[in-house]
C-alpha positions in Angstrom: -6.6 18.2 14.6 -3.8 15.7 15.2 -2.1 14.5 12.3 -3.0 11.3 10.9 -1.6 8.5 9.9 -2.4 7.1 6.4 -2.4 3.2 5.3 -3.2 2.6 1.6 -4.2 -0.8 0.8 -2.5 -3.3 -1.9 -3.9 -4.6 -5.2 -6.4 -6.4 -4.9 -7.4 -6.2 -1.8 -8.9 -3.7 0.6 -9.1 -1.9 3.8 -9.4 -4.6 6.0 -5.9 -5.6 5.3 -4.9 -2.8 7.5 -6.9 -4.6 10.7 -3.6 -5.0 12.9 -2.2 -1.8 12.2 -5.1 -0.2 13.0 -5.9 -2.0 16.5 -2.3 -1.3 17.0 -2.2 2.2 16.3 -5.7 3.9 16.5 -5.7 4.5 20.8 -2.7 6.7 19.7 -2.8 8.2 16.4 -6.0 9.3 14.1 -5.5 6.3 11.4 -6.7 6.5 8.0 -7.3 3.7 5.9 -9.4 4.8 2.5 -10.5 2.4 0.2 -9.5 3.0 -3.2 -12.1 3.5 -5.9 -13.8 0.7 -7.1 -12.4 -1.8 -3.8 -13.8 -2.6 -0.9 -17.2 -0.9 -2.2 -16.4 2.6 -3.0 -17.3 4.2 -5.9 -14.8 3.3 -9.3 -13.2 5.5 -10.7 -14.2 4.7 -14.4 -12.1 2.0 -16.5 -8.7 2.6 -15.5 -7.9 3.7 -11.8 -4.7 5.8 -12.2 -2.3 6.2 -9.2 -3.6 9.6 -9.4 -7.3 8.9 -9.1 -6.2 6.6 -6.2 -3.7 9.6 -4.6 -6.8 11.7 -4.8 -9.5 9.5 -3.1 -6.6 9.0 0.4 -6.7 13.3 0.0 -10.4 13.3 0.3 -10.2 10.9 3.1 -8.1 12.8 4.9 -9.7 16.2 4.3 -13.1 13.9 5.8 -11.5 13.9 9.7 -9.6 16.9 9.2 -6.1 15.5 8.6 -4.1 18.3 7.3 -0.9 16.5 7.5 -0.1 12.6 7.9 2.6 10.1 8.0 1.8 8.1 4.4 2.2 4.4 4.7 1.9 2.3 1.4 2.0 -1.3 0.4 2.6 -2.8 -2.8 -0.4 -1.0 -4.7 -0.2 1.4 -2.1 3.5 2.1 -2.2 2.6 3.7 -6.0 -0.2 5.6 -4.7 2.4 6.4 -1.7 4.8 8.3 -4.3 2.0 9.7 -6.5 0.7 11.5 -3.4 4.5 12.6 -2.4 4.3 14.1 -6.0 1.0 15.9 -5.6 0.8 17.1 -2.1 4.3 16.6 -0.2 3.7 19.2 1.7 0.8 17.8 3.8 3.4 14.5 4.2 5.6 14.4 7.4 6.4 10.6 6.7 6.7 7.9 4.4 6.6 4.3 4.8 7.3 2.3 1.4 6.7 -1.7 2.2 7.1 -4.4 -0.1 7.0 -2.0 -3.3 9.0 -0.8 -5.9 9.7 2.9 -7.0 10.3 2.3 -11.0 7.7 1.7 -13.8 6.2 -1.8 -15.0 9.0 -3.3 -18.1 6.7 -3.3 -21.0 6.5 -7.3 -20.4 4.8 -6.4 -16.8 2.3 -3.8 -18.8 1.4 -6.3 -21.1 0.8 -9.1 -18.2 -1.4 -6.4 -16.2 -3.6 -5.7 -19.3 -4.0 -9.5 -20.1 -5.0 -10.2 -16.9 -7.2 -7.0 -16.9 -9.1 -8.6 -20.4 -9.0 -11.8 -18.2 -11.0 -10.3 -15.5 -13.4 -8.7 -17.9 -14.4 -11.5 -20.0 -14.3 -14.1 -16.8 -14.6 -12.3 -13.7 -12.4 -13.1 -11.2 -13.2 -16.3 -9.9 -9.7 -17.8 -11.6 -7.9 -14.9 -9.7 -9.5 -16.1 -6.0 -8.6 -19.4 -6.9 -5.0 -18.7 -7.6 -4.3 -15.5 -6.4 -0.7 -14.1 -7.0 2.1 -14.9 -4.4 0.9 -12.8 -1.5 2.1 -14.5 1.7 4.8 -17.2 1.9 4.8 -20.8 1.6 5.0 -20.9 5.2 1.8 -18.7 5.6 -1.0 -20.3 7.8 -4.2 -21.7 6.1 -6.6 -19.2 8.2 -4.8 -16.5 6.4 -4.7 -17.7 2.8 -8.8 -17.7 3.5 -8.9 -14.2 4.7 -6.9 -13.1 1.8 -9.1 -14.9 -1.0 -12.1 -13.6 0.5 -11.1 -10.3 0.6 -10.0 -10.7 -3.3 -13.3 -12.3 -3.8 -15.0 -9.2 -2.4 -13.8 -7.0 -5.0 -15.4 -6.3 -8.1 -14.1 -8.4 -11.2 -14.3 -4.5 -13.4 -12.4 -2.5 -10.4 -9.3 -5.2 -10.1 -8.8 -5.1 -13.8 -9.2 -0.9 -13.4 -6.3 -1.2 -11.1 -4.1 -3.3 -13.3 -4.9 -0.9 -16.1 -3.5 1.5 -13.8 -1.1 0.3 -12.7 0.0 -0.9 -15.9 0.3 2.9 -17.0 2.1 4.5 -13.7 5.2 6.7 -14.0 8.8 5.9 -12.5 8.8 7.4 -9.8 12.7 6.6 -9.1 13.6 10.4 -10.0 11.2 12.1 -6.7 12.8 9.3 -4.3 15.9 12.1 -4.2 13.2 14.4 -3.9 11.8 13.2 -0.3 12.8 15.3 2.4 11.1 13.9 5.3 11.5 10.7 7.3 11.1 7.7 5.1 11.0 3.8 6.3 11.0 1.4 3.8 10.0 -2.2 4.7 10.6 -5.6 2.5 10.1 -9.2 3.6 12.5 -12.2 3.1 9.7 -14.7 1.6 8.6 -11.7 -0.9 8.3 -13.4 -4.4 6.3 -10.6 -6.3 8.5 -7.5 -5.0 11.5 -9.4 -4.0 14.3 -7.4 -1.4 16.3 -6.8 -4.4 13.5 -4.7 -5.9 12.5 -2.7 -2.9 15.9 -2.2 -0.5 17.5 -0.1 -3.2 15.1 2.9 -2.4 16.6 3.0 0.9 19.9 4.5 -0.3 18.0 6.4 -3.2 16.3 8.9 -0.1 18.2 10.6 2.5 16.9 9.9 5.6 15.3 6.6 5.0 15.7 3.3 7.6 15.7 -0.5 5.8 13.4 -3.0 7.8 13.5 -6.4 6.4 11.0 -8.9 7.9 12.5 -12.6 7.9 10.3 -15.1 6.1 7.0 -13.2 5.2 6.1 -12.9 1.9 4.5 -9.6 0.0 1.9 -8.8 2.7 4.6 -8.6 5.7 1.4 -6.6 7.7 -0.3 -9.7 7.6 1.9 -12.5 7.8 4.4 -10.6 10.2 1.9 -8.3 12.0 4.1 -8.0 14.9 6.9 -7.3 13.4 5.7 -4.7 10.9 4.0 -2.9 13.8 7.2 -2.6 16.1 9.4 -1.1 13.3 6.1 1.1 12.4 6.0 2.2 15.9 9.5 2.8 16.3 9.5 5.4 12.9 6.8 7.2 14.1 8.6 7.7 17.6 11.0 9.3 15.8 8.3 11.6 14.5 7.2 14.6 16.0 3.3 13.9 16.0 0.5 15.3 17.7 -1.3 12.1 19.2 -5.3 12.2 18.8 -6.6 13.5 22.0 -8.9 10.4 22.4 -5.3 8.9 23.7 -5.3 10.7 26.4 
């Protein structure tokens, strides 16, 4: 089996996010792109999806097409569930791509926000959040995409976002294992990101050995949407310096 190439989703979106990686990258590689329990209608996980419960449904996923080993690529959301995974199974990891995430905990200010908005969603559903989401894309982002992006938030279970803020809430600094990785490591931020801004993410580029910085000019926190281009070529270029086995339906 080739080795595969993983893409976990951000909060609170789904799968479909990944829609321009994928048609850019699936005549080539074996792409995975799970949704997390509870989003994008898989199962929940129960009341609080931990970073692990998430870490172990991408496994599964993998394990489904026979993926043995895969380059990990996270966003936001997925960036924790990026480093969780690094913690749990490294050894079937021969890449990691970080975008538009941060490695260390919530403050105890950015817990309590998560579980406020987590007893928000409970007791209203989520229609507030679809009417003003949280700083996703830019300013500058085009109306065409603001739809796609509150549609996809409106697709999600009211019970599963607040789960993943719970979760999230609750995750463990992972600063200490970013020493740890040992394999090729890319990490992406975006000029227009509000939520994760630079600051917050270019500082695990130094904190792992053999990691590249790609910054995207004016996108906000979803640089694979706003700047699909963009995050594709310096995607592309860190898997070409990756040994991978291509899926044999490229050739």
């Amino acid at each position: 089996m080739s080795d595969g190439i993983l893409l976990i989703h951000a909060f609170p979106l789904d799968a479909r996010m990944w829609r321009p990686q994928v048609d850019a990258l699936q005549a080539s590689y074996t792409v995975v792109t799970p949704n997390l329990p509870g989003f994008g209608g898989a199962p929940p996980a129960g009341d609080v999806l931990s970073m692990g419960d998430a870490a172990d449904r991408c496994l599964l996923e993998l394990d489904a097409v026979g993926c043995t080993a895969a380059v990990v690529c996270g966003l936001s959301m997925g960036g924790y569930v990026a480093l969780e995974l690094w913690r749990r199974a490294k050894g079937r990891i021969v890449g990691l791509v970080l975008a538009n995430t941060r490695a260390g905990a919530d403050t105890d200010e950015g817990a309590a926000g998560r579980r406020a908005l987590a007893e928000r969603l409970r007791t209203e559903g989520s229609g507030f959040l679809v009417e003003s989401p949280p700083p996703l894309l830019s300013e500058a982002a085009p109306d065409d995409l603001r739809t796609l992006v509150r549609g996809m938030i409106a697709d999600q279970p009211a019970g599963s976002i607040a789960a993943a803020a719970l979760g999230m809430a609750e995750r463990p600094d992972s600063t200490p294992d970013l020493a740890t990785v040992d394999v090729p490591a890319l990490v992406i931020t975006s000029t227009g990101d509000t939520l994760i801004p630079p600051e917050a993410t270019t500082p695990m580029a130094e904190q792992i050995s053999n990691a590249d910085l790609e910054v995207i000019e004016g996108a906000g926190h979803l640089s694979n949407l706003e700047a699909p281009q963009r995050f594709n070529e310096a995607l592309l270029r860190f898997l070409d310096r990756l040994d991978l086995q291509r899926s044999e339906d490229a050739f």
